[in-house]
C-alpha positions in Angstrom: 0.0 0.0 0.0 1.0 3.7 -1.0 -1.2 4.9 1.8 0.6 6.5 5.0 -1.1 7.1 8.0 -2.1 10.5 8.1 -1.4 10.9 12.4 2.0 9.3 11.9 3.1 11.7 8.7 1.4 14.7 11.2 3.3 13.4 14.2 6.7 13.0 12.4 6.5 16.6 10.5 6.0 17.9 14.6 8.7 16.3 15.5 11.2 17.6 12.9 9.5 21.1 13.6 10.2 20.8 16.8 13.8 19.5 16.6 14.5 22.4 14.8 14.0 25.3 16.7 16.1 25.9 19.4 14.4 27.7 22.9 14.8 30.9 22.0 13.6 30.5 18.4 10.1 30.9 17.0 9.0 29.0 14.3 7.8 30.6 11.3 4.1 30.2 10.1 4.2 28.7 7.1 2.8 25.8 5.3 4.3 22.4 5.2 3.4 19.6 3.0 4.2 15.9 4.0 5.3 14.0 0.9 3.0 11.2 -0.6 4.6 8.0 -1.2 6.6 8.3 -4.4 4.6 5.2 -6.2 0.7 4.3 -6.7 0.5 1.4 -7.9 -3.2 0.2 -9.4 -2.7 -3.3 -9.1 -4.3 -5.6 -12.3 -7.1 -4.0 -13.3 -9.3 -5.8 -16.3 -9.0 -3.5 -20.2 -11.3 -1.0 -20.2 -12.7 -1.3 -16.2 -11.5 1.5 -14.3 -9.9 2.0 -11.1 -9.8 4.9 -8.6 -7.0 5.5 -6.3 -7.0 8.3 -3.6 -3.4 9.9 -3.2 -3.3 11.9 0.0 -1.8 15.5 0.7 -1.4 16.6 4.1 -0.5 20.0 5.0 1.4 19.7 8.8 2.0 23.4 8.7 0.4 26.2 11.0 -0.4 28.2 7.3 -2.8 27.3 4.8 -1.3 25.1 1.8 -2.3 25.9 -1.5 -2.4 23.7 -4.2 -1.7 25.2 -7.8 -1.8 22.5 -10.0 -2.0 18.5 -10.3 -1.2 17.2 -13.4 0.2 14.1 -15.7 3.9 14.9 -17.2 3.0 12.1 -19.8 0.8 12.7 -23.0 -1.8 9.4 -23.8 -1.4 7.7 -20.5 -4.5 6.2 -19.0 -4.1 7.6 -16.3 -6.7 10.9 -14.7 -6.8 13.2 -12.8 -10.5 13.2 -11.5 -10.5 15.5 -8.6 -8.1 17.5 -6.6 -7.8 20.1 -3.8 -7.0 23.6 -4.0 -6.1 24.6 -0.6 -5.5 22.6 2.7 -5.7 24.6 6.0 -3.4 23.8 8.8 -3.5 20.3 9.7 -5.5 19.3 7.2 -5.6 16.6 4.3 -7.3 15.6 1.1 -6.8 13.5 -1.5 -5.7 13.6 -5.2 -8.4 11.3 -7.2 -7.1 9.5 -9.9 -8.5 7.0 -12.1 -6.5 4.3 -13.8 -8.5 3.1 -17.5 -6.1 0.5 -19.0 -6.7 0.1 -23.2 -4.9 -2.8 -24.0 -3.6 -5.9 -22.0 -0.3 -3.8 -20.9 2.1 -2.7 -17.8 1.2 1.2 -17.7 2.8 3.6 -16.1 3.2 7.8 -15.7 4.4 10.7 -13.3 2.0 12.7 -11.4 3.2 15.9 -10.4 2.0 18.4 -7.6 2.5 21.9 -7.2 2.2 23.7 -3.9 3.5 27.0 -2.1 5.8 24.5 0.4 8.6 26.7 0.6 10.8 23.6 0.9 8.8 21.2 -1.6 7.1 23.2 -3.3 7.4 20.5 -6.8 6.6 16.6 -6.0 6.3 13.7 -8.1 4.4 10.6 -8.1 5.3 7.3 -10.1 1.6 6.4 -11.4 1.9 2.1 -12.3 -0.5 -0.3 -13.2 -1.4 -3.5 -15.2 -4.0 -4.2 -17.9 -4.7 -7.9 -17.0 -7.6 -9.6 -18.5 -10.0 -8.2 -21.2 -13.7 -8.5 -22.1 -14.9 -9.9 -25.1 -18.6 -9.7 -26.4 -20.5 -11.8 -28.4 -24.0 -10.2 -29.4 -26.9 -12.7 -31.3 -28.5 -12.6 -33.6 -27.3 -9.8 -35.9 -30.3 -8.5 -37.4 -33.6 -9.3 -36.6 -36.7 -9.6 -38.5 -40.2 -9.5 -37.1 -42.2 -10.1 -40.4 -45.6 -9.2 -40.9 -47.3 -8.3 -37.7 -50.9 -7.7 -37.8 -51.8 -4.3 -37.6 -53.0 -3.6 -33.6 -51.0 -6.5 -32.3 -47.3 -7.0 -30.7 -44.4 -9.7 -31.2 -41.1 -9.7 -29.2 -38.2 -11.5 -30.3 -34.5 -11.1 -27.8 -31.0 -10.6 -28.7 -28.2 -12.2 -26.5 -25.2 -10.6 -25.2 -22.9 -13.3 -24.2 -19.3 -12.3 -22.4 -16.5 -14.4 -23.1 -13.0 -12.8 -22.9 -10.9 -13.3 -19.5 -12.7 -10.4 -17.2 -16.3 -9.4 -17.1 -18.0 -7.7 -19.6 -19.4 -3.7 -18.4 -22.5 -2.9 -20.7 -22.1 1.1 -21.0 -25.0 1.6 -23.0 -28.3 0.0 -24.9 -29.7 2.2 -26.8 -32.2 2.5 -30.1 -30.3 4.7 -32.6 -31.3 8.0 -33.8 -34.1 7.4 -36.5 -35.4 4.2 -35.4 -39.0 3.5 -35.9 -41.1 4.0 -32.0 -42.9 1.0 -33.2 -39.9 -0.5 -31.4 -39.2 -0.7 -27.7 -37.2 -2.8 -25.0 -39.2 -4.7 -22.5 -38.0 -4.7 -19.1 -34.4 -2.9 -17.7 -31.7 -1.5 -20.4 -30.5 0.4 -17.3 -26.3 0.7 -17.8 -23.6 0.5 -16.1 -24.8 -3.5 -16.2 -22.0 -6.2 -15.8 -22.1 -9.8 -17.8 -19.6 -11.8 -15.9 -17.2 -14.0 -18.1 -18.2 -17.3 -16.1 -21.2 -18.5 -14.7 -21.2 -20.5 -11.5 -21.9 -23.4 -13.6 -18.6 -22.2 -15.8 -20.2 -21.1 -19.2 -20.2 -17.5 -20.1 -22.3 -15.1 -19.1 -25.4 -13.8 -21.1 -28.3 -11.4 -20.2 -31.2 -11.1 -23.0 -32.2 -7.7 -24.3 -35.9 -7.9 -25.4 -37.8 -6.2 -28.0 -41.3 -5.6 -28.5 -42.8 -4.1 -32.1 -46.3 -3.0 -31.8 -48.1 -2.4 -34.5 -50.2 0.6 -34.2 -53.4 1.8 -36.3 -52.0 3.3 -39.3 -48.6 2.9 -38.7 -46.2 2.8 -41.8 -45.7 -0.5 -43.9 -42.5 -0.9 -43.3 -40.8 -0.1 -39.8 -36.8 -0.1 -39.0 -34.7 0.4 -36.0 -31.1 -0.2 -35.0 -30.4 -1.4 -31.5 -27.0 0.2 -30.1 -25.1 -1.8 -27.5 -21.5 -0.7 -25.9 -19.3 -2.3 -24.1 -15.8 -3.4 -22.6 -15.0 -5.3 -25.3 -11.6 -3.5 -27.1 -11.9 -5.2 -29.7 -15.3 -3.9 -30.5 -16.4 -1.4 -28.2 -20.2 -1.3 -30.1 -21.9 -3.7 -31.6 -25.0 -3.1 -33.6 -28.3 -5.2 -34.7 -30.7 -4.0 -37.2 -34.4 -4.7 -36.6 -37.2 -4.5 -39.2 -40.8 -5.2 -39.5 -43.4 -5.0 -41.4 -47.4 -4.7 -41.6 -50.2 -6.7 -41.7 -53.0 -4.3 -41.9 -56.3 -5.5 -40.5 -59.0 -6.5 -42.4 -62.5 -4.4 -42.4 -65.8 -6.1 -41.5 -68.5 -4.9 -43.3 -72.3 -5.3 -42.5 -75.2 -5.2 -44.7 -78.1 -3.2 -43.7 -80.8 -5.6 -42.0 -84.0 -3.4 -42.5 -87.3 -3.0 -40.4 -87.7 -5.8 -38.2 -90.7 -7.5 -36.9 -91.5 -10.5 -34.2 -90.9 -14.0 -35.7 -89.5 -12.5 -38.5 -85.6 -14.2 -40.2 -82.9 -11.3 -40.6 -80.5 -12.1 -42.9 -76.9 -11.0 -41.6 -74.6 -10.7 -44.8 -71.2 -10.0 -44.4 -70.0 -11.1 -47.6 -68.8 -7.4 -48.4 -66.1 -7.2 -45.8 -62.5 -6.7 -47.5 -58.7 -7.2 -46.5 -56.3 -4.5 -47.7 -53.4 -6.6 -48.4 -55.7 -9.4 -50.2 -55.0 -12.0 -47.6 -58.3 -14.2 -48.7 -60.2 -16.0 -48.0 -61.7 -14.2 -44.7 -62.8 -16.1 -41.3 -66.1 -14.7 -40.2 -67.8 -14.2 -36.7 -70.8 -13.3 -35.6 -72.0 -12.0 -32.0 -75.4 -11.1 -31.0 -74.4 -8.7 -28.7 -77.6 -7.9 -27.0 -81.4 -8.4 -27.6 -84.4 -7.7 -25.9 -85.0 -9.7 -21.7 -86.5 -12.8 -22.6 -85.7 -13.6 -26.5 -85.0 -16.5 -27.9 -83.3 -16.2 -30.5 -79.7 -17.0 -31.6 -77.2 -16.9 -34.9 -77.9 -19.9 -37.2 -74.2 -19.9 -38.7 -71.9 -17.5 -36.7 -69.1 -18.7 -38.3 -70.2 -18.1 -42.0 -70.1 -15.0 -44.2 -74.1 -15.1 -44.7 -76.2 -16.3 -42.1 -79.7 -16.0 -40.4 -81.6 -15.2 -37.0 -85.2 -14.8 -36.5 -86.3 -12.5 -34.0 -88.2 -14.0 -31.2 -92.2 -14.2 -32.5 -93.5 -12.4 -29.4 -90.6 -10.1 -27.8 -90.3 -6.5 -29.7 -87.3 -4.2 -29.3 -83.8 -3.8 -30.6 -81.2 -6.7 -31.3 -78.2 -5.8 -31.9 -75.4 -7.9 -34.0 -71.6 -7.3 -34.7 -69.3 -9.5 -37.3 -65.3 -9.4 -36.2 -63.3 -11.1 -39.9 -60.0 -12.6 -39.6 -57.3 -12.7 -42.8 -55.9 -15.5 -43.8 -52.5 -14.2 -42.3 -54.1 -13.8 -38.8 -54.7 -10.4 -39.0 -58.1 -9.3 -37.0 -60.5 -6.6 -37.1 -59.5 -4.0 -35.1 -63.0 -3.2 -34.1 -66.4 -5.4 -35.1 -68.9 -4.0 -37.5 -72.3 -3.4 -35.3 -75.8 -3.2 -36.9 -79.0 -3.0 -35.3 -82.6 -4.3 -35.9 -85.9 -3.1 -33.9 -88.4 -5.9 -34.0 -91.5 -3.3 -34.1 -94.6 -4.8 -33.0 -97.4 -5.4 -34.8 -99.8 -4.7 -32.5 -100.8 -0.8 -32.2 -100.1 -1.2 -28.5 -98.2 -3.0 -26.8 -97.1 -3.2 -22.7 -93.9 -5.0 -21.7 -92.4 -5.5 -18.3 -89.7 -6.8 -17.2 -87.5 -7.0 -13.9 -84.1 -8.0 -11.7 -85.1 -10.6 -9.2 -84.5 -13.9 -10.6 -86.9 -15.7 -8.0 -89.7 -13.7 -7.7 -92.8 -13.7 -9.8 -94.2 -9.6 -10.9 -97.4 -10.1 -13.2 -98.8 -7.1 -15.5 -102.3 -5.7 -16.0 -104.2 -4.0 -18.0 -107.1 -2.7 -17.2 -110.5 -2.0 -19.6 -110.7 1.1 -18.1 -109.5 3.1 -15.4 -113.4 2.4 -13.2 -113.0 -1.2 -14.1 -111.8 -3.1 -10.4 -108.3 -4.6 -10.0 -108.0 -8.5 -10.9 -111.4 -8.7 -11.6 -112.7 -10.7 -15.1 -113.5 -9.9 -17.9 -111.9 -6.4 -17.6 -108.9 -6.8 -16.6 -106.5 -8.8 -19.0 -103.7 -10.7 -16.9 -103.1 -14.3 -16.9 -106.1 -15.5 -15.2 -107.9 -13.8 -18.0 -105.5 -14.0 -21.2 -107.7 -13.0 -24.1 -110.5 -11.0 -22.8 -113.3 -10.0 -25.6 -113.4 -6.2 -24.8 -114.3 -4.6 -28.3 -116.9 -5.8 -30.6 -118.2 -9.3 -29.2 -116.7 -12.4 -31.2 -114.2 -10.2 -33.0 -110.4 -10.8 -31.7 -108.8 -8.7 -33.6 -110.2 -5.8 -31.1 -109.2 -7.8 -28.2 -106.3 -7.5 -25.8 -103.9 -10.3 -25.2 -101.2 -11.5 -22.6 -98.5 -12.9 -25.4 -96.0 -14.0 -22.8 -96.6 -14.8 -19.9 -92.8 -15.1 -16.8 -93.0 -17.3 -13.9 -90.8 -16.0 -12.3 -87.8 -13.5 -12.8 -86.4 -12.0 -15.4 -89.6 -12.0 -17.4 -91.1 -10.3 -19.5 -94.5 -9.8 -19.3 -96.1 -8.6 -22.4 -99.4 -7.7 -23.6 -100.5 -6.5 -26.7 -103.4 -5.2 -28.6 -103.6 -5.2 -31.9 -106.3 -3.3 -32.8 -107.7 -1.0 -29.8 -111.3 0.3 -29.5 -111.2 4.1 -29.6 -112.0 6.8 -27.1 -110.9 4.6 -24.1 -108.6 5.0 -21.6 -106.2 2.0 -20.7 -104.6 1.3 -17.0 -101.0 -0.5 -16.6 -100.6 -2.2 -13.4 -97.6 -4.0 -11.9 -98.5 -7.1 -9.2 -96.0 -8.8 -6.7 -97.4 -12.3 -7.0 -95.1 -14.3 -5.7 -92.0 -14.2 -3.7 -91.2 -18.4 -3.5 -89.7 -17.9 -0.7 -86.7 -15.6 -1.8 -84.3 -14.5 1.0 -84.5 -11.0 -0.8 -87.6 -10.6 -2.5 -87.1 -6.7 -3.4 -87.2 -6.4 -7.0 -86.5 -3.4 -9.6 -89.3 -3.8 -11.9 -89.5 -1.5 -15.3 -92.5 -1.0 -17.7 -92.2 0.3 -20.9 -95.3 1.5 -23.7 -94.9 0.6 -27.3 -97.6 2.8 -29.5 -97.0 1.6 -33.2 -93.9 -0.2 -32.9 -92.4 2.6 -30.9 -91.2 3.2 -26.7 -93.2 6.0 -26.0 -93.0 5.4 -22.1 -90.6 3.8 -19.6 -90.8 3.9 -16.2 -88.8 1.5 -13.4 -89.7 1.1 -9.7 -89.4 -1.5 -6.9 -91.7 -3.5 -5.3 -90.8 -5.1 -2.3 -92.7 -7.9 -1.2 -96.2 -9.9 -2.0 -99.4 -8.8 -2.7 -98.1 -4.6 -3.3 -99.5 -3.4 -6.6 -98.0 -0.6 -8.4 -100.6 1.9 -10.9 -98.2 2.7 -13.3 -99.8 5.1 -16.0 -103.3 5.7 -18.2 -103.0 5.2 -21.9 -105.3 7.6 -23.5 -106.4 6.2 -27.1 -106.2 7.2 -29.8 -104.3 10.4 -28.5 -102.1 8.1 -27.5 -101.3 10.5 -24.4 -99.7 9.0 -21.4 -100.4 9.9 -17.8 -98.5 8.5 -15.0 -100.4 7.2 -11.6 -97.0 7.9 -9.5 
């Protein structure tokens, strides 16, 4: 070690201060600068690593020492001067930092000198030594990288390997994308740097860490993406080594819909999708179809979801709107990026129609409607409900004047729906809701809503709750053929 203890240089440079000034003498306050050792020797360090070393200066003086300059009498040495003071007060000490960077596999050495106002040393040199001993190597796989076609609004990731296989462990300084590469490219997890590959393993292969990259395609983005991944090292050999990445686009096919016209109960919707295209002519297309909602209660369902024209017939009783969407798939893989979506209303045929439906899947809610707003709750013949499905309110014998309960729900979710084709004129009709049954339900409280259909169209909706058997709820009077709609609560 180059290192002296700093009390033992402090206590010597006393005593010689001392020794030298006889009784009747005073010393003179000056600064005094304890020579550092005369070598500093680094020791092996591995090509390319560096190496710090602190060289101490100690000022035993009673005056400030000032430092003017530190510097290297060699050109091209790897040796540097990092940091250094600039003035030591008495008693003090600080070291000189220097950093030792051997290139090559090499003995190294340089002179280091110091500068001071020590009237008695006021020049001092240091002999700087050190070894290059063992050297990185890297080995970086593959060299280039191609993604292929990716489908536009989807990812791949592929890795590259940087392997360390020279005599001393392999510092990563940087990994980096060039300037100008493509953003559809990006690492997945840490690039951070300074990162260290060590030459062995503990099972005594080299070391490796894997850089991954993801490419995402995004809508729109260019047909053809490039990027260049930038990764420095210790290696002297090859301080950076480079891997070019492409990729490419498969852009996303585009469903396309035909329009499904008026619906009606009962009636078969043909869903065509036979127009839907693929941009880079990757035929034939793979088809599917959803029905992504329809109205509480319907029973109906996609004949052939998988084919590029197929059929669904609206449930014969149920109105209201169904809706359908078609995702296509090229015959690269590429998917829609969002499903086509068409709708159908299943209008009723009846003039006016009541539906009700609500959330409890235990309990049993049964709809009325009454003759007229004098006529008595649950009584027969006018008051149509499901003791009294069909009642003959208009002209006797004719039943196309005549309410009727078209489906009739057990129990939850229903519906309920009644519907009259053909109503009697200047009447007024009363919608009732019943709690009928509860079967026993730890919670019977159910969220019941009603809606109004006057010529295929809601003209009234209105939800409430009703909490346990036997409460009845008035929910409106349906003037006709005004149509006018008055709510009871």
């Amino acid at each position: 070690m180059f290192r002296v203890s700093r009390a033992l240089l402090f206590a010597s440079a006393l005593a010689g201060a001392f020794a030298a000034c006889g009784p009747d003498q005073t010393s003179q306050v000056q600064p005094q600068l304890v020579p550092p050792p005369d070598t500093a020797d680094f020791g092996p360090v591995p090509v390319l690593n560096e190496k710090h070393l602190g060289i101490d200066v100690l000022n035993v003086g009673r005056a400030s020492l000032k430092v003017f300059s530190v510097t290297l009498r060699e050109d091209n040495v790897p040796f540097e001067i990092v940091s250094h003071p600039d003035e030591l007060g008495a008693s003090e000490s600080a070291p000189i930092d220097v950093v030792f960077r051997p290139p090559a596999e090499q003995d190294y050495s340089a002179t280091l000198t110091l500068a001071t106002d020590d009237p008695e040393s006021p020049l001092v040199d240091v002999h700087l030594v050190g070894k290059g001993s063992t050297r990185a190597v890297m080995e970086v796989e593959p060299d280039a990288i191609d993604f292929g076609r990716v489908a536009e609004g989807d990812a791949a990731v592929q890795a590259i390997t940087v392997r360390s296989t020279g005599t001393a462990d392999l510092i990563l300084e940087e990994i980096a994308f060039a300037e100008g590469s493509s953003p559809a490219f990006q690492f997945l997890g840490s690039v951070t740097t300074p990162a260290t590959v060590p030459h062995r393993k503990e099972n005594g292969l080299p070391g490796e860490i894997k850089v991954t990259v993801r490419y995402t395609v995004e809508p729109g983005a260019p047909d053809v993406n490039n990027a260049v991944v930038r990764i420095r090292g210790t290696d002297p050999d090859q301080r950076e080594k480079t891997v070019a990445i492409t990729g490419t686009v498969n852009r996303a096919p585009i469903p396309v819909i035909a329009d499904l016209g008026v619906g009606a109960p009962g009636m078969e919707v043909t869903l065509d999708g036979s127009a839907s295209t693929d941009p880079d002519g990757d035929v034939p297309l793979s088809y599917h179809w959803v029905l992504r909602s329809k109205p509480l209660g319907a029973m109906t369902t996609i004949a052939g979801p998988e084919q590029p024209v197929t059929t669904m017939t609206l449930d014969p009783k149920l109105p209201g709107e169904y809706v359908v969407e078609l995702e296509v798939t090229d015959a690269a893989g590429a998917t829609s990026l969002t499903p086509a979506r068409a709708s159908i209303v299943a209008a009723p045929a009846e003039k006016l129609l009541v539906e009700m439906f609500w959330d409890n899947t235990v309990t049993d809610i049964d709809l009325h409607l009454l003759e007229d707003p004098s006529v008595t709750f649950g009584t027969i013949p006018g008051d149509c409900f499901y003791q009294n499905p069909n009642p003959d309110w208009g002209v006797q014998g004719d039943p196309t004047d005549d309410p009727t309960l078209i489906r009739d729900a057990l129990t939850g979710y229903g519906p309920e729906v009644i519907g009259y084709v053909n109503p009697p004129e200047n009447k007024t009709y009363r919608v009732f809701a019943e709690f009928a049954h509860d079967h026993g339900a730890a919670n019977p409280a159910s969220a019941v809503t009603v809606r109004i259909y006057e010529y295929g169209k809601v003209q009234y909706e209105k939800t409430f709750t009703l909490n346990e058997k036997g409460e009845v709820f008035g929910v409106a009077d349906i003037d006709w053929p005004s149509g006018k709609i008055k709510p009871l609560q």
